[in-house]
VEXDRENNU-964284 format. One record per atom (N, C-alpha, C): residue in one letter; z, y, x; atom name. Coordinates in pm, 1 decimal. Each point is the difference from the previous one (the first is absolute). Example, Ala and Ser with C-alpha at 12.3 -4.5 7.8 and 13.67 -1.06 7.14 Angstrom:
2
   aa          z          y          x   at
    a      780.0     -569.0     1319.0    N
    a        0.0      119.0      -89.0   CA
    a        0.0      120.0       90.0    C
    s      -72.0      105.0      -35.0    N
    s        6.0      119.0       82.0   CA
    s       73.0      109.0      -77.0    C
This chain:
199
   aa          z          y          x   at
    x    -1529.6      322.4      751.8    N
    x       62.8      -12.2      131.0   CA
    x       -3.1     -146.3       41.8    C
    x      -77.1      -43.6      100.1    N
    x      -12.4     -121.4       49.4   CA
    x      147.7      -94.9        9.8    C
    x       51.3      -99.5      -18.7    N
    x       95.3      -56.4       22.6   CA
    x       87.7       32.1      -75.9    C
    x       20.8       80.6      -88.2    N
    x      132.7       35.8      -43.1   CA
    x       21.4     -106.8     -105.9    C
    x      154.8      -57.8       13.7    N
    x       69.0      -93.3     -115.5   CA
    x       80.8      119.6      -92.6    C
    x       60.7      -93.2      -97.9    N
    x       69.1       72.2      -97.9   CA
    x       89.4     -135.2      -26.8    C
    x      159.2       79.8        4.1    N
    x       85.0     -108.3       38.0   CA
    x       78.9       47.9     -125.8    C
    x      -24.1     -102.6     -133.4    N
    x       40.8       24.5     -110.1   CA
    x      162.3      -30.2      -22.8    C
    x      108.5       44.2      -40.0    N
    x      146.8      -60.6        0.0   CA
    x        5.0      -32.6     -131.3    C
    x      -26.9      -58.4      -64.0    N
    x       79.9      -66.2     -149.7   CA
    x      120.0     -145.5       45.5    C
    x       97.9       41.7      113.3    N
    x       93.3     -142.8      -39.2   CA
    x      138.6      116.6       -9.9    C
    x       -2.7       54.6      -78.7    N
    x      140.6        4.3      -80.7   CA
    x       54.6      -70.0     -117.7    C
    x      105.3       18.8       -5.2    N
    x       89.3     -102.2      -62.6   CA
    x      -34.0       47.6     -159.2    C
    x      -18.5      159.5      -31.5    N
    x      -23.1       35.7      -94.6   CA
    x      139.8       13.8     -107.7    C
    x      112.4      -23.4       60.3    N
    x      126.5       73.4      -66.1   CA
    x       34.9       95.3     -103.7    C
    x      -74.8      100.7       -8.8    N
    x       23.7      114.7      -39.6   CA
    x      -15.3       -3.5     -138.0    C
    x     -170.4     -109.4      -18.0    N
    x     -101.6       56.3     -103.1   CA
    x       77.7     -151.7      -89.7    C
    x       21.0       81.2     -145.8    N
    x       73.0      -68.2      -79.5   CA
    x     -132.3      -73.1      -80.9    C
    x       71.7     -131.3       -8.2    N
    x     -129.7     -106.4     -107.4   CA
    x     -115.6      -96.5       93.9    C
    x       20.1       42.7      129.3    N
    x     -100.7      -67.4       95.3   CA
    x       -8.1       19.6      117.9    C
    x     -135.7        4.0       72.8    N
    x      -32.4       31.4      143.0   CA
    x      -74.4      165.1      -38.7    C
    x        7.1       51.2       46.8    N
    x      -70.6      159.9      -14.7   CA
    x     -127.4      -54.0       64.3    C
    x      -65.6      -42.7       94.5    N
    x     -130.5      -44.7       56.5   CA
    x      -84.7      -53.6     -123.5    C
    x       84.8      -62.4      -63.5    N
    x      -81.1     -110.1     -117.5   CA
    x      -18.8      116.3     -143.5    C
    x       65.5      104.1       -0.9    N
    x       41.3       48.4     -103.9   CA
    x     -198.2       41.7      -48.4    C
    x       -4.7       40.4     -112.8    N
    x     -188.4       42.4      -17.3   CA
    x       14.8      153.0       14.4    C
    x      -87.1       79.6       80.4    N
    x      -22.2       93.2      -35.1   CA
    x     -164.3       31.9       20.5    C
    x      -30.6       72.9     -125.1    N
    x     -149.4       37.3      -62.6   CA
    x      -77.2     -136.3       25.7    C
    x       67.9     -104.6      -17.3    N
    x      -76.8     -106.2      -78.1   CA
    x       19.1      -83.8       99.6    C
    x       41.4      -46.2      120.4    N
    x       30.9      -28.9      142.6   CA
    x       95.0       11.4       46.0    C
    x       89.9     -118.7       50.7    N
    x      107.6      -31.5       26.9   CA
    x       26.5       88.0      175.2    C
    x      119.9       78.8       -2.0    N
    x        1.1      103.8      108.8   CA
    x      -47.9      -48.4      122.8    C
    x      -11.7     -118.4       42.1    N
    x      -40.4      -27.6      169.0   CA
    x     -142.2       -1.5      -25.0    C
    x      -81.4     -103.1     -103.7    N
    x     -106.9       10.9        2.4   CA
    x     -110.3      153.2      -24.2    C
    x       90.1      138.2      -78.5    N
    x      -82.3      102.0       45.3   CA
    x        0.2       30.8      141.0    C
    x       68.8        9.7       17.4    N
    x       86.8        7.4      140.6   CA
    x     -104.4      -79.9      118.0    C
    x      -15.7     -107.2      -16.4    N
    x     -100.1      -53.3       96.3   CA
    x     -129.5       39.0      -46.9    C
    x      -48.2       25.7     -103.6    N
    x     -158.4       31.5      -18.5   CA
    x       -1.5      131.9       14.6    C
    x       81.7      112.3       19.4    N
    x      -32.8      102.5       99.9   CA
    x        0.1       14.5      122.3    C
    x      105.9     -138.3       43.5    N
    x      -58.6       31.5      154.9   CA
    x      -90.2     -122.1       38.9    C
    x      -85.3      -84.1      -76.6    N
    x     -146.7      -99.3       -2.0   CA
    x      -92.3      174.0      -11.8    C
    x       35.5       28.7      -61.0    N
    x     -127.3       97.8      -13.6   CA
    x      -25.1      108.3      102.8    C
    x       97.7       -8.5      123.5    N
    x       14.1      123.6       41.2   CA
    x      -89.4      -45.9      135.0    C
    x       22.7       49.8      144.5    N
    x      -94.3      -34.1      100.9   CA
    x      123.1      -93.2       95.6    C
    x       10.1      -72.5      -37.9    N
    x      137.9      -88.0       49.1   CA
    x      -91.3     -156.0       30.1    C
    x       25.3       -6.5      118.3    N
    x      -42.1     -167.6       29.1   CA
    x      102.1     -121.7      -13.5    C
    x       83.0       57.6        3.4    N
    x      110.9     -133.3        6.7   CA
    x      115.9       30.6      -92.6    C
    x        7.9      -82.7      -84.4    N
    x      131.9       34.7     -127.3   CA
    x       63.8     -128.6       21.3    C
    x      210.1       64.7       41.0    N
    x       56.7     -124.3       -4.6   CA
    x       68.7       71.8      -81.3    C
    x       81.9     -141.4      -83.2    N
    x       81.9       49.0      -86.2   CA
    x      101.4      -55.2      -29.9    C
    x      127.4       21.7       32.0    N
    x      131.5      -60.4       56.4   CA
    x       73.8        9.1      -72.7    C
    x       56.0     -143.1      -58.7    N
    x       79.5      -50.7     -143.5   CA
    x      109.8      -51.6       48.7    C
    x       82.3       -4.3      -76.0    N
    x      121.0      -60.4       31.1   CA
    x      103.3      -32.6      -94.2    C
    x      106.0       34.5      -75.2    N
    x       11.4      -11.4     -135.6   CA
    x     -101.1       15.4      -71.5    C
    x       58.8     -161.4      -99.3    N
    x     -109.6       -0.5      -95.6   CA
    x     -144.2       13.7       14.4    C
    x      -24.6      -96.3      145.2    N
    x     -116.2       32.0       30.4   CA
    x     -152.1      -85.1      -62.8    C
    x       83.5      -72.5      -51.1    N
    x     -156.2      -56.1     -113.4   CA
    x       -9.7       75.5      -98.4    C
    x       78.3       28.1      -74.2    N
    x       17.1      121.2      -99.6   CA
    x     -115.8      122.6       30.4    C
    x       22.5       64.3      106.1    N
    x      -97.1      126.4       37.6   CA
    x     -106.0      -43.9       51.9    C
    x       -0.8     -113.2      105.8    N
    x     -122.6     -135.6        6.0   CA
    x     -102.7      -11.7     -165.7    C
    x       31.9      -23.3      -62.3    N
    x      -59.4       15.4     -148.2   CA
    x      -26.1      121.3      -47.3    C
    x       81.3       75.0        2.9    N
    x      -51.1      180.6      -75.4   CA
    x     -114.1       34.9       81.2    C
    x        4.9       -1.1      136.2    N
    x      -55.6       24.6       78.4   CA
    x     -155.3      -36.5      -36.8    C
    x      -16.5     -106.9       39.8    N
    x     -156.5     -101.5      -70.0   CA
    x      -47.6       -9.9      152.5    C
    x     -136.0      -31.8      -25.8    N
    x     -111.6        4.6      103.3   CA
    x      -63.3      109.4       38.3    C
    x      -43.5       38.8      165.9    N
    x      -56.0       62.1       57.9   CA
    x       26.5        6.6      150.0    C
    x      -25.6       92.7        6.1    N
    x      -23.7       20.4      147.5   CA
    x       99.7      -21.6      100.3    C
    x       94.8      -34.2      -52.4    N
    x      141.7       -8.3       35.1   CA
    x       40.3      -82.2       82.0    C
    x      108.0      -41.0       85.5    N
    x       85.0     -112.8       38.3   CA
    x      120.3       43.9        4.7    C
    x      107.7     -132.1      -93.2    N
    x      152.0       32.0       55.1   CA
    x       52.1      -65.5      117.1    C
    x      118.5       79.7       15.5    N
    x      110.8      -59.7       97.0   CA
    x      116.8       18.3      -85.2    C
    x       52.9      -76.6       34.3    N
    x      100.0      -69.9      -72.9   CA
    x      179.6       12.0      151.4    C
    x       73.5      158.1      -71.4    N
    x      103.8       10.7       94.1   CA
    x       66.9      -46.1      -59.3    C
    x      118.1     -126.0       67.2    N
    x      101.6      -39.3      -52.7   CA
    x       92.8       53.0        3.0    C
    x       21.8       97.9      112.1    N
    x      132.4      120.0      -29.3   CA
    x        7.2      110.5      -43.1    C
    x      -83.4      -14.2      -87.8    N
    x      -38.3      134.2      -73.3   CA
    x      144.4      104.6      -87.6    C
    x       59.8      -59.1      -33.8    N
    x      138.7       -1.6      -47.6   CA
    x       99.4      100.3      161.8    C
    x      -15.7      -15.3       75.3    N
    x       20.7       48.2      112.1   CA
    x      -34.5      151.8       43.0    C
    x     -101.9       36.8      -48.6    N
    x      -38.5      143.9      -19.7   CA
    x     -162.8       32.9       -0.5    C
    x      -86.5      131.7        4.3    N
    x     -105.6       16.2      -27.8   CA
    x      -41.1       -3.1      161.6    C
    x       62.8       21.1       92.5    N
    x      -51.7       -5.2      118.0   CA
    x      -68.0     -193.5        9.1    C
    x       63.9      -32.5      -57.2    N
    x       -1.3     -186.5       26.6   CA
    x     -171.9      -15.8      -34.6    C
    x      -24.1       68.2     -119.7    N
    x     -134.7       -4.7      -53.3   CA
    x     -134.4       46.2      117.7    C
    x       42.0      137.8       34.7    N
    x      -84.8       12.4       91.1   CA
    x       -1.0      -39.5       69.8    C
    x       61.0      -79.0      113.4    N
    x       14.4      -99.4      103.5   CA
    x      -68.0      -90.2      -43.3    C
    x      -30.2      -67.4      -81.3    N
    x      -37.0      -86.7      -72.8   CA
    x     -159.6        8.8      -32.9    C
    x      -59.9      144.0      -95.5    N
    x     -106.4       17.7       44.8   CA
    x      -37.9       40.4      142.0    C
    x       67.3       65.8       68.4    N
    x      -94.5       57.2      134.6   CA
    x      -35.0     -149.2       78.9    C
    x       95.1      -76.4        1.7    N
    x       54.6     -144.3      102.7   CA
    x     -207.8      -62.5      -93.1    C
    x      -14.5      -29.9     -121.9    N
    x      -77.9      -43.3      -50.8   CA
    x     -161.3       57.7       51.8    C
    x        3.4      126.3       55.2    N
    x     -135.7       65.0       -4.3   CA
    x      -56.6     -117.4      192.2    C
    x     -172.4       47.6      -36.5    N
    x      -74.8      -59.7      124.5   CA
    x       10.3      124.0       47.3    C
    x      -10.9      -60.1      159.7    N
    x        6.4       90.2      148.9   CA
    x      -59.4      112.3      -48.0    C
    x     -154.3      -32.7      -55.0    N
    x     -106.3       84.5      -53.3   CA
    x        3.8      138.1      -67.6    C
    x      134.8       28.8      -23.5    N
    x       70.2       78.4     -149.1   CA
    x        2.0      155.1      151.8    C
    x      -75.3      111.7      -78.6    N
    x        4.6       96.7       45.3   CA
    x      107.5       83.4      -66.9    C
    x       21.8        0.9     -130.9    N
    x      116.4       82.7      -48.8   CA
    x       65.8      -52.4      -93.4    C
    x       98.9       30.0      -45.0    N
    x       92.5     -102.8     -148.9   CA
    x        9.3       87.1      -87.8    C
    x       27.5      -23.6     -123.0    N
    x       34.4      132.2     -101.3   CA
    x      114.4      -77.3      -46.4    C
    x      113.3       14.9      -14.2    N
    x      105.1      -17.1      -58.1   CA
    x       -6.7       17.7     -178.2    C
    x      -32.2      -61.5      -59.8    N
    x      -10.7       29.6     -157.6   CA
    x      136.8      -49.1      -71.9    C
    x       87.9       63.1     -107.7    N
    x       80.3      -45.8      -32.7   CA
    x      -90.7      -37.6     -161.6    C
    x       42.9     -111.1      -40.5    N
    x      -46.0      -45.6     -134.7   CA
    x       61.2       30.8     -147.1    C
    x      111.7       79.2       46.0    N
    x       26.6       29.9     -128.3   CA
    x      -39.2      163.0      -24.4    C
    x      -58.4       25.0       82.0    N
    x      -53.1      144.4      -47.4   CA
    x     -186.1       74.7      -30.1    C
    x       -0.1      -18.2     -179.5    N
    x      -99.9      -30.8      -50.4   CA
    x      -43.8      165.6       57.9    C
    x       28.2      105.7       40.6    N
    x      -54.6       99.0       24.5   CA
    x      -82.2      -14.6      164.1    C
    x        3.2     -130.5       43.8    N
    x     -136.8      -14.6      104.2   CA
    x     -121.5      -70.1      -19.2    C
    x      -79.1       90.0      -21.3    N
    x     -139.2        0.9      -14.6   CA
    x     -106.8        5.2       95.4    C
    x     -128.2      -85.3      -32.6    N
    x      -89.2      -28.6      106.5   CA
    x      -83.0      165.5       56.8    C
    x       -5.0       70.9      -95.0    N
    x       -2.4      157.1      104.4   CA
    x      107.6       52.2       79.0    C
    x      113.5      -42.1      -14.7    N
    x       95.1       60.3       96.1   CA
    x        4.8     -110.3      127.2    C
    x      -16.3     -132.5       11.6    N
    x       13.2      -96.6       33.2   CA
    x     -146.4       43.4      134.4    C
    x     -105.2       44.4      -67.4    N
    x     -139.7       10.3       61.2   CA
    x       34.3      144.2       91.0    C
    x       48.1      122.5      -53.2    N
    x       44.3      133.9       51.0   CA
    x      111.6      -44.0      143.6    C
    x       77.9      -78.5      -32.4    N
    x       85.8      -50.3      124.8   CA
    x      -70.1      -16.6       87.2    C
    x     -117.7     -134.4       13.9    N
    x      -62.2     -101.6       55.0   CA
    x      -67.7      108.0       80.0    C
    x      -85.3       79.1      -37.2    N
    x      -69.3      158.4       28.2   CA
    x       35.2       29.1       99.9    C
    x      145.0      104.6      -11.8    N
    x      108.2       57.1       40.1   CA
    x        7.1      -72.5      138.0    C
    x       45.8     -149.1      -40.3    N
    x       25.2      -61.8      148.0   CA
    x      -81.8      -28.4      110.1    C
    x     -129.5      -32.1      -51.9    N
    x     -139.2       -6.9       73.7   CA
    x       26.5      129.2       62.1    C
    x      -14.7      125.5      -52.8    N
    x      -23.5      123.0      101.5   CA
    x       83.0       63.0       85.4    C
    x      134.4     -107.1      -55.8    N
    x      104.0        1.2      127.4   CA
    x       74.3      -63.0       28.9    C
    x      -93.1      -61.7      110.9    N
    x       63.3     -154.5       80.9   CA
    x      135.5      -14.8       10.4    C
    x       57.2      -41.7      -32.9    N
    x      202.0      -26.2       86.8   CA
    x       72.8       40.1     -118.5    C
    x      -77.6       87.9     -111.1    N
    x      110.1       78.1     -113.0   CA
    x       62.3      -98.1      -84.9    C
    x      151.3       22.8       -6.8    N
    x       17.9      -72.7     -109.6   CA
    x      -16.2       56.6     -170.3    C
    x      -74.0        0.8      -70.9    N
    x      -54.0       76.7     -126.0   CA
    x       59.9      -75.1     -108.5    C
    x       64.4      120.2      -46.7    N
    x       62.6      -12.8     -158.9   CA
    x      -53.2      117.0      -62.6    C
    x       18.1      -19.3     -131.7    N
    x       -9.1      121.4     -127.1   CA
    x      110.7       88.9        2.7    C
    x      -36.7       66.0      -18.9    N
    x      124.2      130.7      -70.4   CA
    x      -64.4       55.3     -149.3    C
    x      133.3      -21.5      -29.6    N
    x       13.6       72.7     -161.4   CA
    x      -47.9      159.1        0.7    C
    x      -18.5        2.0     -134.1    N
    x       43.7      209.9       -4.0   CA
    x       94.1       45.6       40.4    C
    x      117.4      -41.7       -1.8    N
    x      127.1       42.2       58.5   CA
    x       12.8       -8.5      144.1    C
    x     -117.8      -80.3       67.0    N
    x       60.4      -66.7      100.2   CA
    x       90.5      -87.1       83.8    C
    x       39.8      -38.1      -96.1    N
    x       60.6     -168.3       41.7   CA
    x      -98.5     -104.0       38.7    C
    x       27.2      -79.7       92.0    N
    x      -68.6     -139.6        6.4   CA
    x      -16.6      -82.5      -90.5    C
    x     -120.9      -10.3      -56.1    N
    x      -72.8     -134.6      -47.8   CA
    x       -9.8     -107.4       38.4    C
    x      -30.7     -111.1      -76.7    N
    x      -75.5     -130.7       79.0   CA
    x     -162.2      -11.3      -98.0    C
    x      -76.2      -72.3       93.6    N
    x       52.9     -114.1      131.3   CA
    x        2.5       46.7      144.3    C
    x       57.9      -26.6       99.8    N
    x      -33.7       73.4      136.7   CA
    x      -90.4      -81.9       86.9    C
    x      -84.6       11.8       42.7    N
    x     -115.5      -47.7      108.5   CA
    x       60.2       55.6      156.6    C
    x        9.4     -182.8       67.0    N
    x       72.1       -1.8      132.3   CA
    x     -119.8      -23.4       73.5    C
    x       16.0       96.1      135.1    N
    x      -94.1      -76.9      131.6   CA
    x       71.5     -137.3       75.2    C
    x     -103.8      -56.9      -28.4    N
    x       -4.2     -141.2      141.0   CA
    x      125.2       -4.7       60.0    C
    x       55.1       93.9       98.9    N
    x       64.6       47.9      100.7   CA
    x      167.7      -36.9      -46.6    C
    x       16.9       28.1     -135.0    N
    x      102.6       -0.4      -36.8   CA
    x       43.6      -89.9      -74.5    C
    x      -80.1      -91.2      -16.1    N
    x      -11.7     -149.2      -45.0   CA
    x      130.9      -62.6       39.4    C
    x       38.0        4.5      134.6    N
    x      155.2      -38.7       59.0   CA
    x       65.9       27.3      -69.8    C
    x       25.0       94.3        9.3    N
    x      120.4       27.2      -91.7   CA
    x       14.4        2.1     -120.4    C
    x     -116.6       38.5      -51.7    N
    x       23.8      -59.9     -123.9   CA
    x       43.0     -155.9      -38.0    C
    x      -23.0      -93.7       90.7    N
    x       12.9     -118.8        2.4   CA
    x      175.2      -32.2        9.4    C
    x       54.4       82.8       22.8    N
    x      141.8       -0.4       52.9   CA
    x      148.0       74.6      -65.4    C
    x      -94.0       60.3      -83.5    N
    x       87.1       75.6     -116.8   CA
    x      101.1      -74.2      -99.9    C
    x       85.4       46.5      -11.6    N
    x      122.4      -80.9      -42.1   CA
    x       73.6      109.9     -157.5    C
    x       72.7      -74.8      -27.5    N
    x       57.7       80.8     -129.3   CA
    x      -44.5       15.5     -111.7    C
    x        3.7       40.8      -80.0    N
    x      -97.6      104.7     -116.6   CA
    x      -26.8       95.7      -21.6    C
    x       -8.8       61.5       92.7    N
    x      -68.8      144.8       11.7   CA
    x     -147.5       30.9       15.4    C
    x      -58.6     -145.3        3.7    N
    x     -161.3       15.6       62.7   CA
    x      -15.0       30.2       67.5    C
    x     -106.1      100.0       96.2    N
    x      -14.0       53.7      108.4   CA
    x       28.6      176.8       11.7    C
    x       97.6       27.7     -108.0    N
    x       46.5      120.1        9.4   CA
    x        6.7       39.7      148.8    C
    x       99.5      -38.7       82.4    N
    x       49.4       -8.8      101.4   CA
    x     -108.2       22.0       92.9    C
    x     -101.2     -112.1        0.6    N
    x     -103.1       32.8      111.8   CA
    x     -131.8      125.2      -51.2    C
    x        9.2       27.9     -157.6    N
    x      -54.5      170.7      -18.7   CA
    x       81.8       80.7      142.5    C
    x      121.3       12.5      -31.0    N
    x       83.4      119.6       43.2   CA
    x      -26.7        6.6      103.6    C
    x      -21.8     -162.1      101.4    N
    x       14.3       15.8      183.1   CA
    x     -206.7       23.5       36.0    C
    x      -24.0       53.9      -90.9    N
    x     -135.4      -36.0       21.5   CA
    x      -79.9      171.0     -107.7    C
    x      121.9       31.0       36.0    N
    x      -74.8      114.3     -154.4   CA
    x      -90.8      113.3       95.4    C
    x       13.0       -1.1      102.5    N
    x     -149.2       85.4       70.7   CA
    x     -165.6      -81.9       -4.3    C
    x       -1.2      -50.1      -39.3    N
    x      -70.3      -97.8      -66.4   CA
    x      -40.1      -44.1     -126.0    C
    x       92.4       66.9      -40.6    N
    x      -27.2      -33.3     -191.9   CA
    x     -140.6      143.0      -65.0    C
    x      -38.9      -70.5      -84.7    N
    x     -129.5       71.2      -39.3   CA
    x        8.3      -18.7     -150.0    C
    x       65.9      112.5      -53.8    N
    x       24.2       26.5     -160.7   CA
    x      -98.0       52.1      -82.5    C
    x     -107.0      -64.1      -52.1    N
    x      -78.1       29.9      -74.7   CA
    x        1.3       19.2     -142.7    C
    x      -19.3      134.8      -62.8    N
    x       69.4       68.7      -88.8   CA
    x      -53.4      -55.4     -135.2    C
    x       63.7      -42.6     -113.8    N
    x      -87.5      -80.7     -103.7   CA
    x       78.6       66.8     -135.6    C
    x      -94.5       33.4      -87.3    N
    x       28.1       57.0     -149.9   CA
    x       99.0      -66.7      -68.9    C
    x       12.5     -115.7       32.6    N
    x      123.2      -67.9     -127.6   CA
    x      112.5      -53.0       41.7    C
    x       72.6       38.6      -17.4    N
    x      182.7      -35.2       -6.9   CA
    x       24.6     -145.2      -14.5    C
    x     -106.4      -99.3      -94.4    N
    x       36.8     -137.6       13.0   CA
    x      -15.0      -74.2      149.0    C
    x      -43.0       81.9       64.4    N
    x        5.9      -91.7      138.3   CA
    x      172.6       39.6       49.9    C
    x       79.3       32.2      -43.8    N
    x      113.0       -8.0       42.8   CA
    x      109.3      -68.6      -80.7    C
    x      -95.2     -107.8     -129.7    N
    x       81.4      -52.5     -124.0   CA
    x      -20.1     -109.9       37.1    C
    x      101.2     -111.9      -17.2    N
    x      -12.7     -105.6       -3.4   CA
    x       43.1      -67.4     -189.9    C
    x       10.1     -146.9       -0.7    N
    x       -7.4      -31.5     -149.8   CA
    x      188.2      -87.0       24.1    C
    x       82.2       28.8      -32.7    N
    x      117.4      -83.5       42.8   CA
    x       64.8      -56.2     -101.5    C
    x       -5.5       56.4     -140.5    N
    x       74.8      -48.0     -117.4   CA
    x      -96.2       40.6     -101.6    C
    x       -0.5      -21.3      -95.1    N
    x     -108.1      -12.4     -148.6   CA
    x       23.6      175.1      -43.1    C
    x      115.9       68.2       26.1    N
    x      -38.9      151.9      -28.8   CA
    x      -90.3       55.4      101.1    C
    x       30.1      -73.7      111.5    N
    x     -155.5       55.1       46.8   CA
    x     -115.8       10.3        9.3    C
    x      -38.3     -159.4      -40.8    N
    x     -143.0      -29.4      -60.0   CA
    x        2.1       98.1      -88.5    C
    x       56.2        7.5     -118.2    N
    x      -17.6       86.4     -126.8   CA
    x      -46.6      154.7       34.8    C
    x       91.7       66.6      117.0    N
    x      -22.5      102.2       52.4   CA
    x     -131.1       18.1       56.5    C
    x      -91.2      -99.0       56.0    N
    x      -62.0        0.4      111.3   CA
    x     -168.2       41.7     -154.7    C
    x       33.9      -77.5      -79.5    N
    x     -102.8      -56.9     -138.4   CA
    x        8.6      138.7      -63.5    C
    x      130.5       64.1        3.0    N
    x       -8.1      117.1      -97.2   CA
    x      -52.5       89.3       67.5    C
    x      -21.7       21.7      138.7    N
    x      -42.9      117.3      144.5   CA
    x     -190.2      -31.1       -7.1    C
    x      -19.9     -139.2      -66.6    N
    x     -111.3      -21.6       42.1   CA
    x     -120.6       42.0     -145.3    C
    x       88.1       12.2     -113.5    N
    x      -79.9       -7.0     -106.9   CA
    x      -58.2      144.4       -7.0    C
């Protein structure tokens, strides 16, 4: 899909996860942001930002080299909306669609990442997320252009829950085999959980 960014969030504070940063933590040999970015380097994504904030040399380092650029939110502490403001505010005029990627969730992969990208190409304006087997919402969600505003303007920590709901004739749920697109990594029983689901 021509233009599309991928607007990575790794600036959490990382609270939860006991002994460290959960971003930095290794999983299958690779510290969680850096799989995390080499599935979406690999995917059909032109523009990868990736928005740090606590401890942001820390995930700056796990992270490494590639295709990447950070931004660096200083009110990240403030909520997850702060982040995306932060990437969208960062993208060029040029940017036909955004994908919202959250970084602590090792269940997004460069085929689901590519199946979105798809999805959205064949329908202009959709906003496209995954759905589980159950049908719950997945991430990451892929935004049109259009809604770039507001996303720019989002407040709280709720992310863009809020603008799903005022916008849900529009939403385009594309149905995906695995349940980890609705897992995130928040404390070390979950890594463990995530390692024991995967073996």
């Amino acid at each position: 899909m021509p233009g599309l960014a991928a607007i990575v969030l790794a600036a959490g504070c990382s609270s939860r996860f006991e002994g460290g940063h959960k971003l930095t933590a290794t999983l299958d040999g690779r510290p969680l942001v850096a799989r995390i970015l080499g599935q979406v380097s690999a995917a059909p994504v032109e523009d990868i930002v990736v928005v740090v904030g606590a401890h942001a040399d820390a995930v700056r380092a796990a992270a490494g080299e590639g295709r990447w650029r950070f931004v660096l939110n200083p009110v990240a502490a403030d909520g997850l909306s702060t982040s995306i403001r932060a990437g969208i505010t960062a993208l060029p005029s040029t940017t036909q669609a955004a994908m919202i990627v959250l970084a602590d969730m090792p269940g997004v992969t460069t085929p689901l990442i590519a199946a979105l990208a798809e999805a959205a190409a064949r329908n202009p304006g959709a906003i496209v997320h995954p759905a589980a087997p159950d049908g719950s919402q997945g991430h990451p969600v892929l935004w049109p252009p259009d809604l770039f505003g507001a996303l720019a303007t989002l407040t709280g920590d709720k992310g863009a829950k809020g603008l799903l709901e005022a916008h849900k004739a529009r939403v385009l749920a594309l149905p995906w085999a695995s349940a980890e697109i609705t897992r995130d990594i928040d404390t070390q029983e979950d890594l463990k959980a995530f390692l024991a689901r995967a073996e």
